[in-house]
KEMI-802040 format. One record per residue: residue number from 1; residue in one letter; z, y, x of N, C-alpha, C, O in turn. Coordinates in steps of 0.05 Angstrom, whole numbers, plus 32768, in hexadecimal, padded with zeros to 4 digits. Example, Ala and Ser with C-alpha at 12.3 -4.5 7.8 and 13.67 -1.06 7.14 Angstrom:
% KEMI-802040
> nr	rest	n.Z	n.Y	n.X	ca.Z	ca.Y	ca.X	c.Z	c.Y	c.X	o.Z	o.Y	o.X
> 1	A	809C	7F8E	8108	809C	7FA6	80F6	809C	7FBE	8108	80A9	7FBE	811D
> 2	S	808E	7FD3	8101	808F	7FEB	8111	809D	8001	8102	80A1	8017	810C
END
This chain:
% KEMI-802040
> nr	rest	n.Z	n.Y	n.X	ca.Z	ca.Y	ca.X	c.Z	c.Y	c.X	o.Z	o.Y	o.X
> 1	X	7ED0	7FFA	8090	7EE6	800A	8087	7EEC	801F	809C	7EEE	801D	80B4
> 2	X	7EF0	8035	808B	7EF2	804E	809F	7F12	8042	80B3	7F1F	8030	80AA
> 3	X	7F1B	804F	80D0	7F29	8045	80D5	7F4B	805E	80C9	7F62	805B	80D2
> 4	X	7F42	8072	80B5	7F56	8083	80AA	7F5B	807A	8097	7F73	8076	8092
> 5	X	7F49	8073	8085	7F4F	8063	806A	7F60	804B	806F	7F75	8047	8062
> 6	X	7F57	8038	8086	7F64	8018	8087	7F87	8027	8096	7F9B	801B	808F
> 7	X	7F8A	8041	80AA	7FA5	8045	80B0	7FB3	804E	8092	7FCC	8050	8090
> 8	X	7FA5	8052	807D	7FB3	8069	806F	7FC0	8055	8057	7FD5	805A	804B
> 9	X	7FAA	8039	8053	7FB2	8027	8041	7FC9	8011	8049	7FD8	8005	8039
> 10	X	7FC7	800F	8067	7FD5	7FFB	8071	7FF3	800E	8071	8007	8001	806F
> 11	X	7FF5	8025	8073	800A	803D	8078	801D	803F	8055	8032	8048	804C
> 12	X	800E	8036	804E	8014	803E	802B	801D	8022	802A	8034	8024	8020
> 13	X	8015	8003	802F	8023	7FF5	8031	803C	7FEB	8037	8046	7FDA	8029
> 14	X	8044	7FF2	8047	8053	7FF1	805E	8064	8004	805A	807C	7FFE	805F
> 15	X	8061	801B	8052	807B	802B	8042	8085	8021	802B	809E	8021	8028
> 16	X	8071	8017	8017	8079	8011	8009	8087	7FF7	8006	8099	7FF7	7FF5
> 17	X	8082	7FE1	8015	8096	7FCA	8014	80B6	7FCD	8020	80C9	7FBF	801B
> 18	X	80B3	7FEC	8036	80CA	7FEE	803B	80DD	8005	802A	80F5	800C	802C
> 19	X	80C6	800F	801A	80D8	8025	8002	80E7	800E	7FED	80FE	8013	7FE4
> 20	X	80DA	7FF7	7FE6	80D9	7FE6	7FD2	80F5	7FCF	7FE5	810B	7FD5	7FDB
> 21	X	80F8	7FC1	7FF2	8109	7FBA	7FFD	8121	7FC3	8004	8133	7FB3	8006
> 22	X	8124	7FE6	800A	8136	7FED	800A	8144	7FF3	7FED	8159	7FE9	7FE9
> 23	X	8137	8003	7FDA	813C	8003	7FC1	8154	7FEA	7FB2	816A	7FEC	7FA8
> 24	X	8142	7FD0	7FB8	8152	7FBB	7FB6	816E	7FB6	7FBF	8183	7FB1	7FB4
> 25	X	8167	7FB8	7FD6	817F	7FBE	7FE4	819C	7FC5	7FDF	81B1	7FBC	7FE7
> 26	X	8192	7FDC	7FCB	81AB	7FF1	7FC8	81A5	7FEF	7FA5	81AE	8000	7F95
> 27	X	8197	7FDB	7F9F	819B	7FE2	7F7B	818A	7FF4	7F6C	8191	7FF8	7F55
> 28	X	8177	7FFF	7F73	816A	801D	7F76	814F	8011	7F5B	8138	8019	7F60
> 29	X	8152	8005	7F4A	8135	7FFA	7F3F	8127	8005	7F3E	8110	7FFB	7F40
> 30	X	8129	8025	7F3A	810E	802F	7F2A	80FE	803A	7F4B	80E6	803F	7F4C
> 31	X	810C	803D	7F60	810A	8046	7F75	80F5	8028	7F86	80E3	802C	7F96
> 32	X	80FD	8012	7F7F	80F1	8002	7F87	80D4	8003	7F79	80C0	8003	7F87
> 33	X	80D3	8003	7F60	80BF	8000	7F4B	80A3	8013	7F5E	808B	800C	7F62
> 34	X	80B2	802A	7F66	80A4	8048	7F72	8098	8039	7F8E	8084	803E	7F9C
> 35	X	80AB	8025	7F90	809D	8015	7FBB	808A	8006	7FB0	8074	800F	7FB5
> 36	X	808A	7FF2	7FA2	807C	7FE3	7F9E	8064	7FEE	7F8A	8056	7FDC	7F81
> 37	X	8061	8001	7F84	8042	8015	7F7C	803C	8013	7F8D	802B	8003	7F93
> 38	X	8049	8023	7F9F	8039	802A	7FBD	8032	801D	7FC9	801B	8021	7FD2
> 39	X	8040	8005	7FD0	8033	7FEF	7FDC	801C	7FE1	7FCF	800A	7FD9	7FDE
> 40	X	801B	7FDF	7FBB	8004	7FD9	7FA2	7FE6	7FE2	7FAB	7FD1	7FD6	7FB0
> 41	X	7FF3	800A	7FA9	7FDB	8018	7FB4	7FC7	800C	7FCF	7FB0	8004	7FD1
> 42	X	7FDB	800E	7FDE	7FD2	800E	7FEE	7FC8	7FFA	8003	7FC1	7FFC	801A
> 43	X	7FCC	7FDE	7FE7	7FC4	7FC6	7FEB	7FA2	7FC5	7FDB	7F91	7FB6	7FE4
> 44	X	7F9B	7FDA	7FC1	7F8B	7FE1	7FBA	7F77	7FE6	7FC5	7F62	7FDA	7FC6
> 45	X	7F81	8005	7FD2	7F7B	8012	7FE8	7F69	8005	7FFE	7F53	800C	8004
> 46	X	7F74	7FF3	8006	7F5C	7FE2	8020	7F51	7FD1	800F	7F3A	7FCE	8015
> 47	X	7F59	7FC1	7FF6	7F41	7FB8	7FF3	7F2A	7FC4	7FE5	7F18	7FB3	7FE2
> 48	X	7F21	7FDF	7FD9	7F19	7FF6	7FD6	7F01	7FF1	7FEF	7EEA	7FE8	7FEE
> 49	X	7F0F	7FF9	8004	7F00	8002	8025	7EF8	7FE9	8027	7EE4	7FEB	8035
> 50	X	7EFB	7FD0	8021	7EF1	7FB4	8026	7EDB	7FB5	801D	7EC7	7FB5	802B
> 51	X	7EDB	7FB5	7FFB	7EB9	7FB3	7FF1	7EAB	7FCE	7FFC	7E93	7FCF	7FFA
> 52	X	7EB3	7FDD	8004	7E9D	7FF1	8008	7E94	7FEA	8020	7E7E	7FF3	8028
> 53	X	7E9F	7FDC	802D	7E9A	7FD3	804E	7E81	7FC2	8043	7E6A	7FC9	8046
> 54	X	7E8A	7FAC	8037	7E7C	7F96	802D	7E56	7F9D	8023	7E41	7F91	8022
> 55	X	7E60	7FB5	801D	7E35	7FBC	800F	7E2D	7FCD	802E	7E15	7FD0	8032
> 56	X	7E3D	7FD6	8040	7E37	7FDB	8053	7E28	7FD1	8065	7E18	7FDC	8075
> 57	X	7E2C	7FBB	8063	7E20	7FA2	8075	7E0A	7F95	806B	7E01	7F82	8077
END
């Protein structure tokens, strides 16, 4: 896994649990709904860069 792709998926995570957490927070649903995509993605996202790693080898 490239090491831009694994910053960019783990980055998309990680905003997103804290876009999605805060949302909660304050009542915000559809705003949460929007964190937890993102976090989704970018849980996708590396595993994406995983199998491609995987035929690499």
């Amino acid at each position: 896994m490239s090491a831009g792709e694994k910053a960019k998926a783990k980055a998309e995570q990680v905003v997103g649990k804290t876009v999605r957490k805060a949302a909660h927070a304050v009542h915000k649903d559809t705003l949460a709904a929007k964190g937890a995509a993102l976090e989704a993605r970018g849980k996708m996202r590396g595993a994406k860069e995983k199998t491609k790693d995987s035929f690499k080898h």
